[in-house]
N, C-alpha and C positions, 0 to 999 in steps of 0.2 A: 300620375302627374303630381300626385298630392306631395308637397315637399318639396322637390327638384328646385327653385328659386325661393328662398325663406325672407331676402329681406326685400321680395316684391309684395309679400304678403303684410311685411309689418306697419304700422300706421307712423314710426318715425322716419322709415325711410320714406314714405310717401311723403309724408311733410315736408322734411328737411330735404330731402333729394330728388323728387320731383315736380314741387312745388317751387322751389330754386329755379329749378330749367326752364321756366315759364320764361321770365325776362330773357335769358338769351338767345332764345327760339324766335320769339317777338322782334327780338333787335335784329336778328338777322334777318328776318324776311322783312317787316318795315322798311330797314332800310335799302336793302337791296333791289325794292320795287321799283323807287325813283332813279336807279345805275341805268343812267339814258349817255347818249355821247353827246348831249350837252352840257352833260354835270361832268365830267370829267375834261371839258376843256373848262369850264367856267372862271371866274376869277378867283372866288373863292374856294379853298381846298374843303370839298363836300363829304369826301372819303374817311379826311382826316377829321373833322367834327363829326362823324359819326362812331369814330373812333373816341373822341374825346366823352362823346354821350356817352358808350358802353362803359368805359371809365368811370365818368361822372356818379350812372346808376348803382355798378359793384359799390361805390365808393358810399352813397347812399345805403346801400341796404347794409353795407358792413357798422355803419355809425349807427343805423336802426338796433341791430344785433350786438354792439356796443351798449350803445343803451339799455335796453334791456337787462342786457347781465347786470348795470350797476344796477339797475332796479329790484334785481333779483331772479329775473325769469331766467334760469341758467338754464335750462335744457334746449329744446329742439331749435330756440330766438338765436344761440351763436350759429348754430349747424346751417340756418337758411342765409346767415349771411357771408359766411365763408364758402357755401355749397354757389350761391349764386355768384359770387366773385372767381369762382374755380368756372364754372358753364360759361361765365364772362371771357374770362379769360380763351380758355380755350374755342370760343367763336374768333373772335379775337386775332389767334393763329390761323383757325384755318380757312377766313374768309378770306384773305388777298391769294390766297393761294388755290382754292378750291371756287371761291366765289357764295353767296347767298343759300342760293337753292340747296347747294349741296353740303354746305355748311353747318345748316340745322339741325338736320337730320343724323348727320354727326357725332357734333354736340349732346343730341340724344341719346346716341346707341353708347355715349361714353358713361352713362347714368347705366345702362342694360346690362351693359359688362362690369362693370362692378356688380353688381345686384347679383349678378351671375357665379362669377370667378372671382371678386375681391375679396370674398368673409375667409377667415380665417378659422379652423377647427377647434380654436377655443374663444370664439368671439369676440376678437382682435377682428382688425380692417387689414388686408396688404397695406405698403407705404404708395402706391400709384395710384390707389382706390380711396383720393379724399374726401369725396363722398360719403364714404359710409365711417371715419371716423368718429370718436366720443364727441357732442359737440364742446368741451372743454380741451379737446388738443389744441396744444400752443402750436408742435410742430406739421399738424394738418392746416393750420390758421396761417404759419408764415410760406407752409407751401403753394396754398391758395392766393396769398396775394404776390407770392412771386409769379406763379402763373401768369393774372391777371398781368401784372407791370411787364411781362416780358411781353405775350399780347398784345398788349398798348403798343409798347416799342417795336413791334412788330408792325400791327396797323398803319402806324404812323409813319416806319420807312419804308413801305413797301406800296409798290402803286397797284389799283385794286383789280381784282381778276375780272376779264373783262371776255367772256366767251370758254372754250375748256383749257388752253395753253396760252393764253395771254401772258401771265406772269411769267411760266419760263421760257418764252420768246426774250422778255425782257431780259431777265439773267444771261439768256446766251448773246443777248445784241453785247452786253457788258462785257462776257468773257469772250466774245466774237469768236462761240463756237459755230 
């Protein structure tokens, strides 16, 4: 066993990459506990500000890790703010579609597989594994917040999953398959 996952073992993946996963683990279940069918007829769209918080938060910890850098802290301070806006992100997507519960868990396994299968044999990251990039990559930073903004825009037009097929009910009422 000794060996087989190396950067399960290391203390920056631990910080920057699963330390990250904390807030979108959190957001997901938090908010999915109160998905009653009274919050989804209510006036206010509840789906959609829970969407705007996961937003909000990536958007916070990327100015934290902003910060930082001008400060000086250039190591592992950008990696947890672009690692969290990436797990952001990606909750993001697959909560209207999958829903809370299953969401997380997810989310998770996407930290696993990288730690697994992302490294590269000379100590490069693959490009799907933004997780484990340098944390001074530019092109790991605007992938992660493309993520995160397509997420958003996902959240936000899409109505939330609501049992295991909710959502593609909805799609097929549309294409009235």
């Amino acid at each position: 066993m000794e060996g087989k996952i190396p950067a399960l073992r290391s203390i920056p993946f631990l910080l920057a990459g699963l330390i990250a996963l904390l807030p979108a683990v959190l957001w997901a279940n938090g908010t999915g506990r109160a998905a009653s069918p009274a919050e989804h007829t209510a006036v206010r769209p509840v789906p959609r500000w829970d969407a705007v918080l996961a937003v909000g938060l990536a958007g916070a910890a990327l100015a934290v890790s902003g910060l930082a850098y001008v400060v000086g802290f250039t190591g592992i301070a950008g990696a947890v703010g672009r690692n969290t806006a990436v797990y952001l992100g990606i909750a993001l997507l697959l909560t209207p579609v999958v829903g809370h519960r299953v969401a997380a868990p997810l989310t998770a396994a996407y930290s696993l597989v990288c730690a697994g299968v992302g490294g590269r044999a000379d100590g490069g990251a693959e490009p799907w594994a933004l997780v484990l990039h340098r944390p001074d990559s530019a092109p790991a930073l605007a992938a992660g917040v493309a993520v995160l903004a397509a997420g958003g825009a996902f959240a936000l037009a899409t109505p939330p999953a609501a049992g295991d097929v909710r959502w593609l009910r909805t799609v097929a009422a549309q294409f009235r398959l």
